[in-house]
C-alpha positions in Angstrom: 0.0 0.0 0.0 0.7 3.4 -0.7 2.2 5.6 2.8 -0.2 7.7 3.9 0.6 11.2 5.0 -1.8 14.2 6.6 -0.7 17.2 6.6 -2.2 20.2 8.6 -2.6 23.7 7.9 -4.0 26.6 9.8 -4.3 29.6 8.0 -2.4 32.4 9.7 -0.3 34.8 6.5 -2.9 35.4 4.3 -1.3 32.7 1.3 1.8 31.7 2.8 0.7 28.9 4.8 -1.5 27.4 2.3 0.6 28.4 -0.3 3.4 26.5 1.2 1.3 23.3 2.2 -0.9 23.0 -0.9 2.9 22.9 -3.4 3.9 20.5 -1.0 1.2 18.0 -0.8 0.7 18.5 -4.8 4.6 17.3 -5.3 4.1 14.3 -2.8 1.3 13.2 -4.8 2.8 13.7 -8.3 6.2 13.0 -7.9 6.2 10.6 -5.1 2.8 8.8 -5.6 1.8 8.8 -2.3 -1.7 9.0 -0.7 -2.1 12.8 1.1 -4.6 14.5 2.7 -4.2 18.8 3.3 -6.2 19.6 6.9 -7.2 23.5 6.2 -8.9 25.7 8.2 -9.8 28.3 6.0 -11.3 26.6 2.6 -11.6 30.7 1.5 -8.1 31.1 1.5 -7.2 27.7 -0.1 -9.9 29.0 -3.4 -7.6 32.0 -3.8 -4.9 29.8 -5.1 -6.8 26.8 -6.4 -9.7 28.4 -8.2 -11.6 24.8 -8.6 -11.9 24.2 -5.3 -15.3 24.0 -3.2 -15.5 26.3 -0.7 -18.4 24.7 1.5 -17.7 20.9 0.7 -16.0 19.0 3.6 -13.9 17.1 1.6 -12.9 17.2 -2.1 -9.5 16.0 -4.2 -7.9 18.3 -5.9 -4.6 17.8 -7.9 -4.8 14.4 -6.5 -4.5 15.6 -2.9 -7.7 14.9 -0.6 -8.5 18.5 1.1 -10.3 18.4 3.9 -11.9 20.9 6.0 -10.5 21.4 9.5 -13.0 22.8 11.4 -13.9 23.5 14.8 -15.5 19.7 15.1 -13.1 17.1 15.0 -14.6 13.6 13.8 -12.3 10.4 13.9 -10.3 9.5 10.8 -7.3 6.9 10.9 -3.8 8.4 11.5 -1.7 8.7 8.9 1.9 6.7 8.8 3.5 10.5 8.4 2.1 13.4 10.4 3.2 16.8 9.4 1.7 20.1 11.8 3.2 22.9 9.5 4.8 26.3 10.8 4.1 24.5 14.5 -0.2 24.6 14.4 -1.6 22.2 17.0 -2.7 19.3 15.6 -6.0 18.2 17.3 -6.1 16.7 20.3 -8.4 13.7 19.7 -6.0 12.8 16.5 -2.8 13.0 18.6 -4.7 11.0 21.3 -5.5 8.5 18.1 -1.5 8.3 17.6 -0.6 7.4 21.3 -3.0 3.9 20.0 -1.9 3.6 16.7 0.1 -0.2 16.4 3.0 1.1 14.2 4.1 4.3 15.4 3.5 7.5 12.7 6.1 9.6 12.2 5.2 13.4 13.8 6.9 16.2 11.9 6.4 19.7 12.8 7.6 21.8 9.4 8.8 24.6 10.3 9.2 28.4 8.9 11.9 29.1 6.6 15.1 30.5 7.9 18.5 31.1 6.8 20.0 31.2 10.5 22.7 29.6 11.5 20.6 27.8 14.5 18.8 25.7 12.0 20.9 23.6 11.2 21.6 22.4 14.4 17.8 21.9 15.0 16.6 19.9 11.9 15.8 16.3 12.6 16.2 16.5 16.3 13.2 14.9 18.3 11.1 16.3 20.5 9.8 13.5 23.1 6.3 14.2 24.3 4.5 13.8 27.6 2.0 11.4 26.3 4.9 9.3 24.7 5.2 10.7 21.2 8.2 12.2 19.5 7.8 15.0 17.2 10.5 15.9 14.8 11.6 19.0 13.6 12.2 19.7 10.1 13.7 22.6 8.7 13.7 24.0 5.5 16.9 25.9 4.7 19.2 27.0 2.3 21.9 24.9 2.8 23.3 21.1 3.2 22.3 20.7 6.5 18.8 21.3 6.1 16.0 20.2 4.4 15.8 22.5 1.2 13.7 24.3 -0.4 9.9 22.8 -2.0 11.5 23.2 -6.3 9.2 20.7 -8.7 11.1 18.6 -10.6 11.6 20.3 -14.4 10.2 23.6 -12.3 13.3 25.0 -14.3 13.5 23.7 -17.2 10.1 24.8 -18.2 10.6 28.2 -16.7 13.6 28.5 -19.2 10.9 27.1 -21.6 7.7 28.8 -21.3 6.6 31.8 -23.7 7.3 35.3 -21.8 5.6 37.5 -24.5 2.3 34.9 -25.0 1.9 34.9 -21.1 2.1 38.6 -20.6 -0.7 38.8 -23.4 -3.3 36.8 -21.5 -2.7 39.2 -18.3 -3.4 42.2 -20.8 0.6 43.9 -20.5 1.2 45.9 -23.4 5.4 46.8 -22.6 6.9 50.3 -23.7 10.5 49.2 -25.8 13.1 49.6 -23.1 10.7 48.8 -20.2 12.1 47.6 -17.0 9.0 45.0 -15.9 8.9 44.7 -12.5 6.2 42.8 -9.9 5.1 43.6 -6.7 3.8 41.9 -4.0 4.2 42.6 -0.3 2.4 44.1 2.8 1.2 47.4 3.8 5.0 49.6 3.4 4.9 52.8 4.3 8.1 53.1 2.1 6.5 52.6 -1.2 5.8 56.1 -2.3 9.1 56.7 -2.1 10.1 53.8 -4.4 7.4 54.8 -6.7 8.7 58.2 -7.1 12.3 56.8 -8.1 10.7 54.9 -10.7 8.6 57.6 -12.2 11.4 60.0 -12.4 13.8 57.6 -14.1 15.6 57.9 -17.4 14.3 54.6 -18.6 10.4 53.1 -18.5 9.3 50.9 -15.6 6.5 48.9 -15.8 5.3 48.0 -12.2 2.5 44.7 -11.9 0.7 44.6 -8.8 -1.8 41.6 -8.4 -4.2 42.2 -5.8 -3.0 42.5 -2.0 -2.0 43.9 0.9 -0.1 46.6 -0.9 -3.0 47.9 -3.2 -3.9 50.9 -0.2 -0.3 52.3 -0.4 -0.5 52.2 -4.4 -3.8 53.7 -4.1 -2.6 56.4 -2.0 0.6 57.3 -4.5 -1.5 57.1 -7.4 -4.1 59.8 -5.5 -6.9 57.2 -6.5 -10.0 56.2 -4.1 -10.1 53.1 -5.7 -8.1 51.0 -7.9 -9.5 48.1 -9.6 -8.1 44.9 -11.4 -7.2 45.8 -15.0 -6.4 49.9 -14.0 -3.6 51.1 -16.0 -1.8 53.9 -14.8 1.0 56.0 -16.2 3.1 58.4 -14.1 6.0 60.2 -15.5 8.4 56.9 -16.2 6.3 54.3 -14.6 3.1 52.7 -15.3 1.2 51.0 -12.7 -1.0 47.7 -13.5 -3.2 46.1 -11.4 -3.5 42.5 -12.1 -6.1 40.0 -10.5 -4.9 37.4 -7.6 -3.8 34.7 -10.0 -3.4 30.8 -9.2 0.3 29.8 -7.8 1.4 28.4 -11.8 0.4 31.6 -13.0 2.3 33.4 -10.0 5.1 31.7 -10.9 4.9 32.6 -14.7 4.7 36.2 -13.7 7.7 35.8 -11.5 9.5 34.3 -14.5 8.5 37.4 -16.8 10.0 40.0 -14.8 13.2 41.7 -14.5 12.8 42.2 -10.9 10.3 40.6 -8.3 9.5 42.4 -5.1 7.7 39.4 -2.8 6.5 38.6 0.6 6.2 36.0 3.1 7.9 32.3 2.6 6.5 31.1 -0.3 6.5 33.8 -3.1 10.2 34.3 -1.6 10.8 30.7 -2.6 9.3 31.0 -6.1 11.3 34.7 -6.7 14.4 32.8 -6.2 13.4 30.4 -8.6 13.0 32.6 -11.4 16.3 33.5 -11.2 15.7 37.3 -10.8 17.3 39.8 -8.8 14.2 40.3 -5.8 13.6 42.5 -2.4 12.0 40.3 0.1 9.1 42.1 2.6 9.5 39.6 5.7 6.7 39.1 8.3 7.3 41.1 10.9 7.4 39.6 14.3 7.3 41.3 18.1 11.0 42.7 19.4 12.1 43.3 15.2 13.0 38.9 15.7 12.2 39.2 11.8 15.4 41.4 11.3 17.9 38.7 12.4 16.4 36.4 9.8 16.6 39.1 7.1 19.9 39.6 8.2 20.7 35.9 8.2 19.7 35.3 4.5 21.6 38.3 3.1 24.8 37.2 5.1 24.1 34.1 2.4 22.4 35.6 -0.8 25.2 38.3 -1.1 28.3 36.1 -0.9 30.2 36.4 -4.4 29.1 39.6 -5.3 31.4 42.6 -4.9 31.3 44.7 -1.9 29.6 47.5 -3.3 27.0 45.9 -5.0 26.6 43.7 -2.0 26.3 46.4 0.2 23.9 48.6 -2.2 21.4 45.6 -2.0 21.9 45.6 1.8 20.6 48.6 1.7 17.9 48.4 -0.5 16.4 45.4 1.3 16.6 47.6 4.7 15.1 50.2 3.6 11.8 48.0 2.7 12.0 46.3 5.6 13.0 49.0 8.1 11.6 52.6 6.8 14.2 54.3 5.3 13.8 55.9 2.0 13.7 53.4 -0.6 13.9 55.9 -3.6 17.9 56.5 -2.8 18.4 52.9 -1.9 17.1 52.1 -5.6 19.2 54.5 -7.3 22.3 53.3 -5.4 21.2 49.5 -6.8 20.8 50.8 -10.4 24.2 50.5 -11.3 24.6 46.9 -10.5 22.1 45.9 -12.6 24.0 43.3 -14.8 25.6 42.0 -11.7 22.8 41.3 -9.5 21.3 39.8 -12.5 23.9 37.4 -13.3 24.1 36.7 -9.2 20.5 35.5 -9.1 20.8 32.9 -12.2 23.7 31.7 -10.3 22.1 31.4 -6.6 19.1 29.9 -8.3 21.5 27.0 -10.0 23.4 26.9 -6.3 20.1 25.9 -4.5 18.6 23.8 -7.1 21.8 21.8 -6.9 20.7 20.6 -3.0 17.5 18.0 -2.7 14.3 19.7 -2.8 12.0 20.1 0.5 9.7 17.1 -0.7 12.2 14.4 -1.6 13.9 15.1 2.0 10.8 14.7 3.7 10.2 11.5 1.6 13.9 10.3 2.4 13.7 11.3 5.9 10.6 9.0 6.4 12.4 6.2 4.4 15.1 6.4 6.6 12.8 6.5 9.5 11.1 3.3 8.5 
């Protein structure tokens, strides 16, 4: 028979979660022909980024991957021989109480957040024994050897290097100026985005700037002097026009992450898929109480900016600061514009670096093999 893994998601970053969770259990299932089941709490969410799915229906498969609802109302199913609680949600209590009976243990993992600090590695796999008897393991993601990688589909590359750029950027309705810079934007509320957006607009060469609906929409709204911007709104400001595209399904994401010269993301998982399309990129991290988040910004740029020179390195110090810790963005960018080509050439080279390591699903597979 086929291993059985559940996997359990509560909805807590908007996407990230889910987005995280749903690429997960889809590779499992495709690439590793195993039976999964996604736990969600918030079937809303999950529609965002799988249009198909049902939002009321307690169960469905999608993609091959049974989602169930996780609500408030726990009824009995069998455990499944892999357990994974991701970014550390409590599992419910009558299923971990259904574990302590199980005859052949199941292996507990609790899948962490993704972190570039140098802690992690000393963390992943270690067990956690339980009161009741169970040992949960930790399981890190990571960007290096000692960790468990980062979720990359197998060919995820190859057809990224294959797929159409001009065709794609059709269907979404972007009509480029010759000489546009296409850049994509997705992030939280920034209080440092007019200033950005003022850089671009009085540049010497066109920008074009796509925002797909999100957190970000009010600031844009507010530099653009609008009451309301809609999906579809076209907007031209000096050297910069402004789209606004509609929340688009995670393939599609990742297509639009491929078709730009620059991707401004957010969260874990479109930070994932920006360093897959091999793009020079400004990461918005969560923010967490006592500014914890900075360390972990701080942790992957100590990484991501080995092998480039020290100015450029430190000019993309700077620019990711600046998003991330108010300062003016709009003399951070200018200071990166000159280090264009580098940073270019840097990202295709990171993104070949990391795809070199096991992805996130065939560790987890391996781990459990080894486990067995």
């Amino acid at each position: 028979m086929k291993p059985t893994w559940d996997i359990f998601c509560r909805v807590v970053d908007n996407y990230g979660d889910i987005g995280v969770t749903w690429r997960l259990a889809r590779q499992l299932v495709a690439e590793h022909d195993l039976t999964v089941r996604l736990w969600v709490d918030e079937l809303q969410a999950f529609a965002r980024i799988c249009p198909e799915a049902e939002v009321q229906a307690p169960h469905q498969l999608q993609a091959g991957v049974e989602v169930w609802h996780w609500g408030a109302d726990w009824a009995p199913v069998a455990v499944a021989d892999v357990v994974i609680g991701a970014f550390g949600c409590q599992i419910p209590a009558q299923y971990i109480e259904a574990m302590t009976r199980r005859p052949a243990p199941a292996l507990w993992l609790n899948l962490e957040y993704l972190s570039a600090e140098d802690w992690v590695e000393g963390c992943h796999g270690l067990p956690s024994p339980q009161a009741n008897g169970l040992r949960k393991v930790f399981f890190f993601p990571g960007f290096t050897q000692g960790t468990g990688g980062l979720l990359r589909e197998a060919g995820l590359l190859a057809q990224r290097d294959a797929f159409d750029r001009d065709a794609f950027l059709r269907t979404l309705g972007v009509a480029l100026q010759p000489g546009s810079r296409l850049l994509s934007l997705f992030a939280y509320e920034n209080s440092g985005l007019a200033s950005w957006l003022d850089a671009l607009a009085e540049d010497v060469r066109p920008s074009h700037l796509l925002v797909p609906e999100g957190r970000i929409l009010g600031d844009v709204q507010a530099w653009l002097g609008e009451e309301e911007v809609g999906v579809g709104a076209v907007h031209r400001r000096g050297a910069l026009t402004v789209q606004i595209l509609p929340f688009v399904r995670q393939d599609d994401y990742d297509r639009l992450l491929w078709s730009c010269d620059f991707n401004a993301v957010r969260g874990e998982d479109s930070f994932v898929r920006a360093q897959w399309a091999g793009k020079p990129l400004l990461w918005h991290i969560y923010v967490q109480e006592e500014y914890a988040h900075w360390e972990k910004l701080e942790a992957f740029l100590d990484h991501y900016t080995q092998g480039l020179s020290p100015v450029t390195a430190a000019a993309l110090v700077e620019l990711w600061r600046a998003w991330n810790m108010d300062r003016d963005m709009g003399a951070a960018w200018k200071q990166l514009l000159p280090h264009w080509d580098e940073l270019a050439a840097h990202a295709r080279q990171w993104c070949a670096e990391q795809a070199a390591r096991p992805d996130l699903a065939t560790a987890l597979v391996q781990f459990y093999r080894n486990w067995i």
